[in-house]
N, CA, C, O and CB atoms as a CASP TS submission, in Angstrom:
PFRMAT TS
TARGET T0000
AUTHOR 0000-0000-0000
METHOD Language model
MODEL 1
PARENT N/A
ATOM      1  N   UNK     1      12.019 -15.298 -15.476  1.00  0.00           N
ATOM      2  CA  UNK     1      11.592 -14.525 -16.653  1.00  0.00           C
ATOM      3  C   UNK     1      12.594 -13.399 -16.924  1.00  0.00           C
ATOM      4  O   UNK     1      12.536 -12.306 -16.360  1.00  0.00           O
ATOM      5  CB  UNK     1      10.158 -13.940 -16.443  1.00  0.00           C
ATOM      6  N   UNK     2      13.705 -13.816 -18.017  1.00  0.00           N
ATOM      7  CA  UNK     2      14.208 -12.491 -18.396  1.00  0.00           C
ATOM      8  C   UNK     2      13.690 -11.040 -19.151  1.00  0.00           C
ATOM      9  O   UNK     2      13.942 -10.886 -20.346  1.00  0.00           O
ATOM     10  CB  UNK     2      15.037 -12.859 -19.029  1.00  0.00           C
ATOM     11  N   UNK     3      13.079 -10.168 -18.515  1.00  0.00           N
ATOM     12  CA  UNK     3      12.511  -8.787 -19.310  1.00  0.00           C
ATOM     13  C   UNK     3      13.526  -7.856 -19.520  1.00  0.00           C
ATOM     14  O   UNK     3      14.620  -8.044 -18.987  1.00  0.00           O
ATOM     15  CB  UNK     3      11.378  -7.966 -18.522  1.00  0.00           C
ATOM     16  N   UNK     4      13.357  -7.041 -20.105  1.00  0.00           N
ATOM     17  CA  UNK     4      13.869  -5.808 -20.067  1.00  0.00           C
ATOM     18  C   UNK     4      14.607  -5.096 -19.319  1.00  0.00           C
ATOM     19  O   UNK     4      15.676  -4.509 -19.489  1.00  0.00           O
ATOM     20  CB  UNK     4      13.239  -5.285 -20.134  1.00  0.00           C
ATOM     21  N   UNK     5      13.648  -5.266 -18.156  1.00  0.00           N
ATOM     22  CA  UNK     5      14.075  -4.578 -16.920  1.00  0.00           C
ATOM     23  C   UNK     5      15.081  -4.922 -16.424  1.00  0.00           C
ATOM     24  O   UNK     5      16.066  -4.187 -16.346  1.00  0.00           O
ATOM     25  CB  UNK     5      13.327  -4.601 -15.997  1.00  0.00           C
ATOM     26  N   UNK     6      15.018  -6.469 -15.860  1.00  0.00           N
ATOM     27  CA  UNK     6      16.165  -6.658 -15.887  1.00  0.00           C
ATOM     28  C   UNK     6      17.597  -6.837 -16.299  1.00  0.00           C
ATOM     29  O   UNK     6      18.562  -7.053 -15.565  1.00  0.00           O
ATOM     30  CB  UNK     6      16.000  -6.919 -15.718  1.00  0.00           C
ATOM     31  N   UNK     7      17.552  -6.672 -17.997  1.00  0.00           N
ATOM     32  CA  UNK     7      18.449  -6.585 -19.001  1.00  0.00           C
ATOM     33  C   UNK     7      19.244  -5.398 -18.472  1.00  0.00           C
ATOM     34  O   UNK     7      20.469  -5.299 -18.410  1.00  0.00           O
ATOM     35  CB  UNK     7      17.807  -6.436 -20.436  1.00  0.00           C
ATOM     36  N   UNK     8      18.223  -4.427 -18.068  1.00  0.00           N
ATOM     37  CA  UNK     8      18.526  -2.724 -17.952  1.00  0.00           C
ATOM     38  C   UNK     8      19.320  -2.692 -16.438  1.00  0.00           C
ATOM     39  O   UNK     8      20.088  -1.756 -16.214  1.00  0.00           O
ATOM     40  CB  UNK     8      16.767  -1.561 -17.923  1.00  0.00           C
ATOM     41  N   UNK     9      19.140  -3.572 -15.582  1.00  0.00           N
ATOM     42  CA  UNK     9      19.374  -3.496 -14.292  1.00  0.00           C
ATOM     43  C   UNK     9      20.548  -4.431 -14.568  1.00  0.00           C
ATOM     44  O   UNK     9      21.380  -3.698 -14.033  1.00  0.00           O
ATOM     45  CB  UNK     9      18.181  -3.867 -13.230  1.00  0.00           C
ATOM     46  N   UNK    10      21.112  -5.245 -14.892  1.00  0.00           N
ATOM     47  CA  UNK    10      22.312  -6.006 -15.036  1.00  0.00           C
ATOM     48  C   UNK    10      23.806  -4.700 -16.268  1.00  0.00           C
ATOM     49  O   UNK    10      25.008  -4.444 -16.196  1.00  0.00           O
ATOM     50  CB  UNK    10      21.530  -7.880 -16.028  1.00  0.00           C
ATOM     51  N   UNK    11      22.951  -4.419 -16.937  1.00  0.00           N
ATOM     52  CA  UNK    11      23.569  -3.156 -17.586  1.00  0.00           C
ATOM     53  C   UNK    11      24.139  -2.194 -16.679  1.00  0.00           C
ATOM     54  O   UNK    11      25.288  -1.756 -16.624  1.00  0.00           O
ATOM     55  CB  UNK    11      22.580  -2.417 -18.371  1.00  0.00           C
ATOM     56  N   UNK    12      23.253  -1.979 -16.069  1.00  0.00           N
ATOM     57  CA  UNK    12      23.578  -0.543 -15.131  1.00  0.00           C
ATOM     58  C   UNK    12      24.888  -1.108 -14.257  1.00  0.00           C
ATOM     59  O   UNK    12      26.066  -0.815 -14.463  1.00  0.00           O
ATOM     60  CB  UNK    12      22.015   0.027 -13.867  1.00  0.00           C
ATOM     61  N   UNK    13      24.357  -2.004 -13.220  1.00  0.00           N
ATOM     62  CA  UNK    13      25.654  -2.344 -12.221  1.00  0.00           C
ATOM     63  C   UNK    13      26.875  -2.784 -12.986  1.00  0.00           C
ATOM     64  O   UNK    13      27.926  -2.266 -12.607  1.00  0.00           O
ATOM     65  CB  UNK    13      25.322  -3.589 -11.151  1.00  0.00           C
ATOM     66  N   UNK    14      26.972  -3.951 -14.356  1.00  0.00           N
ATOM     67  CA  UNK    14      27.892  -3.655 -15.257  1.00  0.00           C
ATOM     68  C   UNK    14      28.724  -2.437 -15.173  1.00  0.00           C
ATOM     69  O   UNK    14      29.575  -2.141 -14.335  1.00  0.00           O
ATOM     70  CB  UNK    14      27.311  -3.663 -16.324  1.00  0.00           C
ATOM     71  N   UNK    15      28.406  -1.948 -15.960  1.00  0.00           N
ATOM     72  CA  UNK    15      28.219  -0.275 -16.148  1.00  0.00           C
ATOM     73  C   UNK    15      29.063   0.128 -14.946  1.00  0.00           C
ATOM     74  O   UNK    15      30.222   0.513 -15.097  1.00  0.00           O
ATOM     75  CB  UNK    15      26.440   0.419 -16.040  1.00  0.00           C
ATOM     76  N   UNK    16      28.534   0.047 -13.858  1.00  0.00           N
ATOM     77  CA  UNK    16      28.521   1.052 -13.108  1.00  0.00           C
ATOM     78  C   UNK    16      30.333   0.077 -12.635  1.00  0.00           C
ATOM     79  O   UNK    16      31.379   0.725 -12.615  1.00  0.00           O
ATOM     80  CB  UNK    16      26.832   1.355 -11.884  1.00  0.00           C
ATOM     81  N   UNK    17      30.309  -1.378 -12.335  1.00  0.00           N
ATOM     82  CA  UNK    17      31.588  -2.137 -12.146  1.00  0.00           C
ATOM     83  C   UNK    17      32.500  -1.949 -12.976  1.00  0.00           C
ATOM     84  O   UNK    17      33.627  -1.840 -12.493  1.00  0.00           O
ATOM     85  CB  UNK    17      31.476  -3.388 -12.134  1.00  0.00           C
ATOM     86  N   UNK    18      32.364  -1.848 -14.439  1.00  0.00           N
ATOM     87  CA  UNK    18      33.240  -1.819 -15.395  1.00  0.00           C
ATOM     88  C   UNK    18      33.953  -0.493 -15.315  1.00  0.00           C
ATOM     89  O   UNK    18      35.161  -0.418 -15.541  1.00  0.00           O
ATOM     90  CB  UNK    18      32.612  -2.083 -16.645  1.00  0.00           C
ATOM     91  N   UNK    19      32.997   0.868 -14.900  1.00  0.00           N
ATOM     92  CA  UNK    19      33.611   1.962 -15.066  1.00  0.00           C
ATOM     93  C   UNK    19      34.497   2.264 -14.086  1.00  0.00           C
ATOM     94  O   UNK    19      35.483   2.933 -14.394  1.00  0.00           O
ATOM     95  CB  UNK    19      32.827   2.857 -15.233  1.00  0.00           C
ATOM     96  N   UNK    20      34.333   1.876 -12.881  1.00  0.00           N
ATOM     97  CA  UNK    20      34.783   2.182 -11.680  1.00  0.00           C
ATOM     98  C   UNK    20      36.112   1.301 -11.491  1.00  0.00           C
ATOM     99  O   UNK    20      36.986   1.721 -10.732  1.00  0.00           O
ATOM    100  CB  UNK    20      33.670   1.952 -10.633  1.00  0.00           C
ATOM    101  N   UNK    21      36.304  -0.126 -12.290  1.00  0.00           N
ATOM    102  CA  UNK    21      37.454  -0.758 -12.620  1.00  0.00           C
ATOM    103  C   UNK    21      38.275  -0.511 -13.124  1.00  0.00           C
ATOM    104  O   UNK    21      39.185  -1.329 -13.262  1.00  0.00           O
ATOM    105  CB  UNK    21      37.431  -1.431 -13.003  1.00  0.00           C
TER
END
């Protein structure tokens, strides 16, 4: 089940990989 939450939680570590790259 894709929700939100996890939309928000794949964002973040994104996020958090992309910036730190």
């Amino acid at each position: 089940m894709n929700t939100i939450r996890e939309k928000i939680l794949l964002s973040e570590i994104c996020n958090a990989v992309c910036y730190k790259s």
